[in-house]
N, C-alpha and C positions, 0 to 999 in steps of 0.2 A: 456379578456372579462369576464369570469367566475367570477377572482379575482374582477373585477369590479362589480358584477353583486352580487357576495355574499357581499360584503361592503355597497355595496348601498341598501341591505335589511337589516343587521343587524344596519347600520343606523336610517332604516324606523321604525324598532322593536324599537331600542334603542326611538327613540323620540317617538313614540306612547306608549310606557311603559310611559316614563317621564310625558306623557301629562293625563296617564289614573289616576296616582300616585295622580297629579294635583287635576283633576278632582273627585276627593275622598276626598282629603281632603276641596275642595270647595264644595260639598254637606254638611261636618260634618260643616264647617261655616255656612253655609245657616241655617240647624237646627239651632246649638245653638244659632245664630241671631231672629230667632222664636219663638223660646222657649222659650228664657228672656223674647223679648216684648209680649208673652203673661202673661209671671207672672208678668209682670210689668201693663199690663192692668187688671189682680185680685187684684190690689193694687190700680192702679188709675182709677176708672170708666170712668174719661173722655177723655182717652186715645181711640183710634180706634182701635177692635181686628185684622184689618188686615195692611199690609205694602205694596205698591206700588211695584212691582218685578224690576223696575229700581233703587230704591232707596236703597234695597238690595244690589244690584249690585254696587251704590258708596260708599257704608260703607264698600265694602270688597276691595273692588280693586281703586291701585290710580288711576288718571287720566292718568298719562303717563304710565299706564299696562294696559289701556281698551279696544286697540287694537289687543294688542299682545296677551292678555289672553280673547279673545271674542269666540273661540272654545273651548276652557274650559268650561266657563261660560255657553253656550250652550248646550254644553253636561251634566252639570251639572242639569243645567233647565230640560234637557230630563231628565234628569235620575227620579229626584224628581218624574216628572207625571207619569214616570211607575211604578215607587217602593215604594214609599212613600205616606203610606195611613192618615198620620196624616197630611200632607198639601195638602190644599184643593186651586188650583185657580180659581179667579173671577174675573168680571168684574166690577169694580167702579171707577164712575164721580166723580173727585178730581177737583179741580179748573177748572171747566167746560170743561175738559178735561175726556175721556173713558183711564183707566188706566187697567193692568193685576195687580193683586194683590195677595198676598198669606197671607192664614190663617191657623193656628194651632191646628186644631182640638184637642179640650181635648176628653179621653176615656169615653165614655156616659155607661149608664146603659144597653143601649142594646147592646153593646160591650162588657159585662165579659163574655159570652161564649168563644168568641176569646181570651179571653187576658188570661184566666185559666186554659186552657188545649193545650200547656201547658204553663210556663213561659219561656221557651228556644225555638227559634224554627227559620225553615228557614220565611225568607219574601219577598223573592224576587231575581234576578238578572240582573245585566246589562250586558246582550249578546254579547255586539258589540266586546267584546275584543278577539278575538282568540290568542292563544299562538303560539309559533314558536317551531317546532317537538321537543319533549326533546329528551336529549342527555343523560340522568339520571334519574331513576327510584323514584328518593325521591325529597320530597317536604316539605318546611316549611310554613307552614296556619300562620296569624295572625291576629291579634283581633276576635278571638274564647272566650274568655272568659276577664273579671276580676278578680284577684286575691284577692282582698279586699272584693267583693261582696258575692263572692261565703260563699255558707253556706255547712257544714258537713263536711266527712273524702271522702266520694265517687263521691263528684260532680264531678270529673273527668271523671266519666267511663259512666255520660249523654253527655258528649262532645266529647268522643269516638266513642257513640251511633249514635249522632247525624249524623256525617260525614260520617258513613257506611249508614247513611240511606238516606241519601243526595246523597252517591254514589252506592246505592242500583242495578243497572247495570254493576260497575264495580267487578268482578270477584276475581282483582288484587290486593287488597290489604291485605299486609301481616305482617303488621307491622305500630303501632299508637304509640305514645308517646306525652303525655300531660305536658309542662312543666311549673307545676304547682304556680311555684313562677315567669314566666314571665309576667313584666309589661305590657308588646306587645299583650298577652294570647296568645302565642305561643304554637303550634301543629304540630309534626312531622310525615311524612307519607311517608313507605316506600313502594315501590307495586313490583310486578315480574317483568317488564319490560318498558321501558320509555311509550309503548305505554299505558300502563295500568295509569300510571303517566299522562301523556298527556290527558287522559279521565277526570282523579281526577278534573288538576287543571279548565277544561273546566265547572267543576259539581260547583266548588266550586270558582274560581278566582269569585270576582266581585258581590258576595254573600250578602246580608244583612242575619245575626245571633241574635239575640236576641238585637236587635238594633244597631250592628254595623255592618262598612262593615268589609267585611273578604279580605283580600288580599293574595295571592302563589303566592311563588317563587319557581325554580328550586333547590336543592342543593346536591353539587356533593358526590354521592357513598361512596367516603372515608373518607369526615367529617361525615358523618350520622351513620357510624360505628365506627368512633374512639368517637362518643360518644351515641352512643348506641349500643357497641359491640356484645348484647343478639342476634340483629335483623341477626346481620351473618348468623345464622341457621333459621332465618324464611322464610317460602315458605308455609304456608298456608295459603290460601284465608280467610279472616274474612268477617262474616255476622253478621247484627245486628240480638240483642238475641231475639228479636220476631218480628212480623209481624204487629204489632199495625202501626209505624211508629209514632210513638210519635212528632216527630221533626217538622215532614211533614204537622201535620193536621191540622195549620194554614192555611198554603197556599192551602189545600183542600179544608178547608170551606168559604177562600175566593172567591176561583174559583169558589165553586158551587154556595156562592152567588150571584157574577157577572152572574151565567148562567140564575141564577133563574133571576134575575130582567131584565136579556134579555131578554129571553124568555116572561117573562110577558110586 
């Protein structure tokens, strides 16, 4: 019964992984679906800036996937209205029909406070995913950064920044590595014990970073030393280098926006 019992979760893990993987990459469709037709609508005026959310749905998925993949798409939908502050939904009468629709918000002028300070930062996450206990103290992050974008010798060490200050409660981390020629913008993270691991990827799985999502995985002990053999001897706790929180105070000044116009 046991054997039974642990199969039949690492099953539930194994497909809720697959389906969360899914659902990430059908948000990053959804955008770039968006975001063309709105540069396609600064091009053609008599185009509609907004798109039907069903009609979204059949340009991405075929007809015989619309079942199978209808919790995906769902969750993806959720996901959009919590975290995603550039699309906006509505309500519009299409062929005399009430339609849910989404639009693209371009960045307006009362938005460069937000978008300035700073240009890296967190935005958001999707909470539903809980990880299964690690069993290993290291973790590989991805889509933390671009390597073609990135500008100077030291942008690495605001992506360093960033993730301590993201995991600004956890203690355990003792070891970062940024590797800086990956296409993926891969980031290694080693901490004192799986449970300090376990915290990380909770802070960070499911993350939006400077417009992307971020995705962790587990990865075991003796690949993360046969290639960052330094971290062998690391055992002290890393803090970010000041208290500003640089990364953070997007989602500060969003939050305290939302308060203020609730409150009012």
């Amino acid at each position: 019964m046991v054997c039974v019992v642990l199969r039949y979760m690492k099953y539930r893990w194994t497909k809720e992984e697959e389906e969360t993987r899914q659902m990430y990459d059908m948000v990053v469709k959804i955008i770039d679906v968006l975001r063309s037709h709105n540069e396609a609508c600064q091009e053609n005026k008599d185009l509609q800036p907004y798109m039907p959310i069903p009609h979204v749905r059949d340009s991405l998925i075929q007809p015989h996937d619309r079942k199978k993949m209808k919790k995906v798409w769902n969750r993806a939908v959720d996901f959009l209205a919590a975290n995603e502050s550039r699309v906006r939904t509505e309500t519009r009468r299409i062929g005399g029909a009430d339609f849910l629709v989404w639009r693209w918000i371009q960045p307006s002028a009362s938005c460069d406070k937000i978008l300035v300070i700073p240009s890296k930062v967190w935005q958001g996450q999707d909470r539903r995913n809980s990880p299964p206990n690690s069993l290993t103290p290291c973790l590989k992050i991805r889509n933390m950064f671009d390597p073609v974008m990135e500008i100077g010798d030291q942008w690495h060490l605001a992506i360093q920044e960033a993730i301590l200050e993201k995991c600004s409660d956890n203690d355990g981390i003792v070891h970062i590595a940024v590797d800086k020629n990956s296409r993926e913008g891969c980031v290694y993270v080693k901490c004192l014990s799986p449970e300090y691991a376990g915290k990380a990827f909770k802070a960070l799985h499911g993350s939006w970073f400077d417009g992307k999502l971020v995705t962790v995985k587990y990865l075991r002990l003796d690949r993360y030393h046969h290639r960052f053999p330094q971290a062998l001897t690391s055992n002290t706790p890393l803090k970010p280098s000041n208290k500003h929180m640089n990364s953070m105070s997007h989602l500060r000044l969003r939050t305290g926006l939302t308060n203020s116009q609730g409150s009012s």
